[in-house]
C-alpha positions as CSV (number, residue, x, y, z in Angstrom):
1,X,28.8,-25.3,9.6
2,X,29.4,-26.9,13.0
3,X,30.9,-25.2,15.8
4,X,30.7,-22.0,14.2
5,X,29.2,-20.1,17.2
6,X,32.7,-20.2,19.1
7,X,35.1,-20.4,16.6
8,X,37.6,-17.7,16.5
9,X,36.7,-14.8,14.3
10,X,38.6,-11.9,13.9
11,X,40.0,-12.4,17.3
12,X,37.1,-13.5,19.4
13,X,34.5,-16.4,19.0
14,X,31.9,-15.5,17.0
15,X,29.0,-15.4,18.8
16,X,31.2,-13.0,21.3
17,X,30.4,-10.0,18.8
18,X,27.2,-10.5,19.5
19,X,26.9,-10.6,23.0
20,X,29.4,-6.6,23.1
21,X,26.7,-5.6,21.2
22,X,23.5,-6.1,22.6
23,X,26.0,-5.2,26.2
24,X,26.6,-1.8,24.5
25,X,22.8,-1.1,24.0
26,X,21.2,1.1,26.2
27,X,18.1,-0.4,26.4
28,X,18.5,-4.1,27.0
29,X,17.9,-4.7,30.4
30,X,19.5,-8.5,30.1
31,X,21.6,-9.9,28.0
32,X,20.3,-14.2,28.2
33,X,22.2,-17.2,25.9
34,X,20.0,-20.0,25.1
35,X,22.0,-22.7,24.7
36,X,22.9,-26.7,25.3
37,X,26.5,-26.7,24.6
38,X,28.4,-26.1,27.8
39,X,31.1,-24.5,25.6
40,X,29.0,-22.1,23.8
41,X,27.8,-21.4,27.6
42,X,31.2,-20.9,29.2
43,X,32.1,-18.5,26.3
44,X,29.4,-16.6,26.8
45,X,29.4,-16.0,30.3
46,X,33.4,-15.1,29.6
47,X,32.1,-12.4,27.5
48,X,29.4,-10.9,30.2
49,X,26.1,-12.6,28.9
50,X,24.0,-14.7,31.6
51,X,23.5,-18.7,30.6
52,X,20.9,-18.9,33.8
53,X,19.4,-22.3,31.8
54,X,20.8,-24.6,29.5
55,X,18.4,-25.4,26.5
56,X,16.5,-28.9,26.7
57,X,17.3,-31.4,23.9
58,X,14.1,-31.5,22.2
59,X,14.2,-27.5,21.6
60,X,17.9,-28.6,20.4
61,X,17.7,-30.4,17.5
62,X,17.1,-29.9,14.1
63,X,13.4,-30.2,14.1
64,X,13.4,-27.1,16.8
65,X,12.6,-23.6,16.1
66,X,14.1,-20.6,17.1
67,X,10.5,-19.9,18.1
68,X,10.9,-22.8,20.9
69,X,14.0,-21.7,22.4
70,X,12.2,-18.4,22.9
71,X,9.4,-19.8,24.7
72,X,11.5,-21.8,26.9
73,X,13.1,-18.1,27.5
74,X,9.9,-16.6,28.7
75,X,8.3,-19.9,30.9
76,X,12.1,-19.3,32.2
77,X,11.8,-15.6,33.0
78,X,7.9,-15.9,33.9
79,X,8.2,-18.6,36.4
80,X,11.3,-16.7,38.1
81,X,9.2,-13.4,38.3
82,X,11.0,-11.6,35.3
83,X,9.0,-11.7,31.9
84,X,9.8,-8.7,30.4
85,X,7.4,-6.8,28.2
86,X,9.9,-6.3,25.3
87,X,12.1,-9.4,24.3
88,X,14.9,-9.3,21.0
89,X,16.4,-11.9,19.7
90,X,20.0,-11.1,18.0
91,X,21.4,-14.1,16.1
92,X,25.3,-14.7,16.2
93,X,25.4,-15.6,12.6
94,X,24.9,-11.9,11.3
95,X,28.1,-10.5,13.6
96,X,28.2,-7.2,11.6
97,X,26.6,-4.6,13.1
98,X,27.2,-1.0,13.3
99,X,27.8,1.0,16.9
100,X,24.0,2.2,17.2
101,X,22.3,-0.2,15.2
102,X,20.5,-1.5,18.0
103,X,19.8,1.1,19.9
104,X,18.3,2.8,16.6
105,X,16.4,0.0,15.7
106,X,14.6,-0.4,19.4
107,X,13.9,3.6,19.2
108,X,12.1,3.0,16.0
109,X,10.2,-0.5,17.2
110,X,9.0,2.0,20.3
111,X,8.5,5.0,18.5
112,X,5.7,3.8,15.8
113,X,4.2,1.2,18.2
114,X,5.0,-1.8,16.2
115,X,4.3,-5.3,17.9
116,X,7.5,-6.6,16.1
117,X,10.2,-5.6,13.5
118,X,13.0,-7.2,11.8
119,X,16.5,-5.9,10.2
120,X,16.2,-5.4,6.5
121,X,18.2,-4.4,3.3
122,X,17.2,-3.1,0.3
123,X,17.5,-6.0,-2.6
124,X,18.2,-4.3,-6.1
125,X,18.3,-7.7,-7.6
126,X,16.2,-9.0,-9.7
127,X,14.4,-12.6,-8.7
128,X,12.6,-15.7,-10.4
129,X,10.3,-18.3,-9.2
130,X,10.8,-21.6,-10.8
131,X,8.5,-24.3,-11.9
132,X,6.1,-25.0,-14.8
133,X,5.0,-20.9,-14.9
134,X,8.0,-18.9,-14.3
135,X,7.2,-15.6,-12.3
136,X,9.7,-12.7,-12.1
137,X,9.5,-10.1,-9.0
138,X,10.0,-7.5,-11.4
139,X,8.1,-6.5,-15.0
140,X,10.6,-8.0,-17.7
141,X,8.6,-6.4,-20.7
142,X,9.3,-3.0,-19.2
143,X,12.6,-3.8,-17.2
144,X,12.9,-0.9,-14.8
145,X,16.3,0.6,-13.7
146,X,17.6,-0.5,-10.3
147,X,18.2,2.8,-9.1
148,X,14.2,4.1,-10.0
149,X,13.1,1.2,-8.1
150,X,11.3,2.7,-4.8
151,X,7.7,3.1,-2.7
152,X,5.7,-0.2,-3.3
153,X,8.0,-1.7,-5.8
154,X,11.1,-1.7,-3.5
155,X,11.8,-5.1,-2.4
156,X,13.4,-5.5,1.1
157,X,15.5,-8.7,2.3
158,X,15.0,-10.1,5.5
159,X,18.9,-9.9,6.9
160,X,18.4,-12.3,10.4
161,X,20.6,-9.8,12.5
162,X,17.9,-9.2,15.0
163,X,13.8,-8.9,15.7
164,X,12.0,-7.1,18.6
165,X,8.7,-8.3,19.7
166,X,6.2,-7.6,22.2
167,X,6.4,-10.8,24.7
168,X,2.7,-10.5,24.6
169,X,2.5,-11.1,21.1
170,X,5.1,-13.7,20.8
171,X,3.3,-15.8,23.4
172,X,-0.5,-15.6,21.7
173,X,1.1,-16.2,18.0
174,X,4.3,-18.6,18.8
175,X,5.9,-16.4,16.0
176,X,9.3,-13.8,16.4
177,X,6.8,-11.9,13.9
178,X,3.1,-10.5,14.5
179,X,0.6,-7.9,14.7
180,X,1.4,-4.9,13.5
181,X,5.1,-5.1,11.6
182,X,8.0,-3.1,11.0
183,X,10.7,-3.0,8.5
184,X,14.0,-1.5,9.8
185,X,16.6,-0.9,7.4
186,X,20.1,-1.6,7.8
187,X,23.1,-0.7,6.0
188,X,23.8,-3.4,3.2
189,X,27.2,-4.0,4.8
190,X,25.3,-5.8,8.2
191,X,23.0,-7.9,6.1
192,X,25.8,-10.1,5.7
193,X,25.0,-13.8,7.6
194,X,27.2,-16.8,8.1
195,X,26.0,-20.3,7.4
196,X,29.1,-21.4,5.7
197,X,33.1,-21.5,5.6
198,X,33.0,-19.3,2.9
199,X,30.4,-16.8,4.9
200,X,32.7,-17.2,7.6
201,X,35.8,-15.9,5.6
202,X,34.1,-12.8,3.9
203,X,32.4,-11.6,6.5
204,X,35.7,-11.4,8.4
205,X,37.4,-9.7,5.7
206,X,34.4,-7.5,5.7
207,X,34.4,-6.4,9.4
208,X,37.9,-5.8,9.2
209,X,36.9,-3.2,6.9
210,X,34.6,-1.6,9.2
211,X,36.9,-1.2,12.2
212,X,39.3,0.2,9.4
213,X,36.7,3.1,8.7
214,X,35.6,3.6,12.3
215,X,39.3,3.9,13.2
């Protein structure tokens, strides 16, 4: 979905929400857009996030990672005298969070002395793996209920909201993800991510519902 990142959602370009909330944490010491589109750069720095780099076009294309563009963060921060210890990434896409979240989810990260963690939901669905021998996530000759589903059994779906990681670690193992790993669980309503139009338009409908309860 092109030009998502700055198109007006519920008021405000999308990738806006995400910049007010990693601002409202307590614990992020900078807030740093990694970007090559000077529009996605002047919205951001509109909205209080620092663009002090824009992103070369070989980490920009679709053969880049999300992995790259956090390197080129750190040779960035390192070679100005700033690599942090701690770095998160927060991706614009998942723009449902609740007040807390992230302040939560860095407490915990700290707390148990993981070297990363991502955002997670419980799944209660039940999954298949296609091809030639079909393999279900669940036992199908003794189909268990979805509410006595728990411990080892409970599956847990990656939501893409946002990861913390040790800069060490991220460096040695060019992954978002090493070491020792975390799981920390979000509320089912800010699992939700947005990759199409129709992504776009529910999760709007769905934050709307969220300021309505918080109001």
């Amino acid at each position: 979905m092109p030009g998502k990142n700055t198109m007006l959602f519920n008021g405000k370009p999308l990738i806006a929400w995400t910049i007010e909330h990693a601002l409202k944490s307590r614990y992020f010491d900078r807030v740093i857009v990694s970007t090559d589109c000077p529009v996605i750069a002047e919205v951001s720095k509109c909205y209080g996030a620092e663009v002090p780099f824009m992103r070369p076009a070989q980490l920009s294309s679709d053969c880049a990672s999300t992995e790259d563009a956090l390197l080129h963060c750190c040779d960035y921060l390192k070679n100005n005298g700033c690599l942090p210890i701690n770095i998160a990434l927060l991706q614009c896409t998942s723009p449902i969070r609740f007040d807390g979240t992230l302040d939560r989810a860095y407490c915990y990260f700290k707390d148990e002395n993981y070297d990363s963690i991502l955002s997670v939901t419980k799944n209660h669905r039940f999954f298949w793996k296609g091809g030639e021998n079909l393999i279900a996530n669940y036992d199908f000759t003794q189909r268990p209920r979805r509410q006595d589903i728990c411990g080892f059994d409970q599956d847990y779906m990656e939501t893409g909201s946002f990861y913390f990681t040790t800069v060490e670690c991220l460096i040695e193992s060019q992954n978002r993800l090493s070491g020792s790993i975390g799981l920390f669980e979000t509320d089912y309503m800010e699992s939700f991510e947005i990759d199409t139009l129709m992504d776009f338009k529910l999760c709007e409908f769905l934050m709307s519902q969220v300021a309505t309860n918080e109001d």
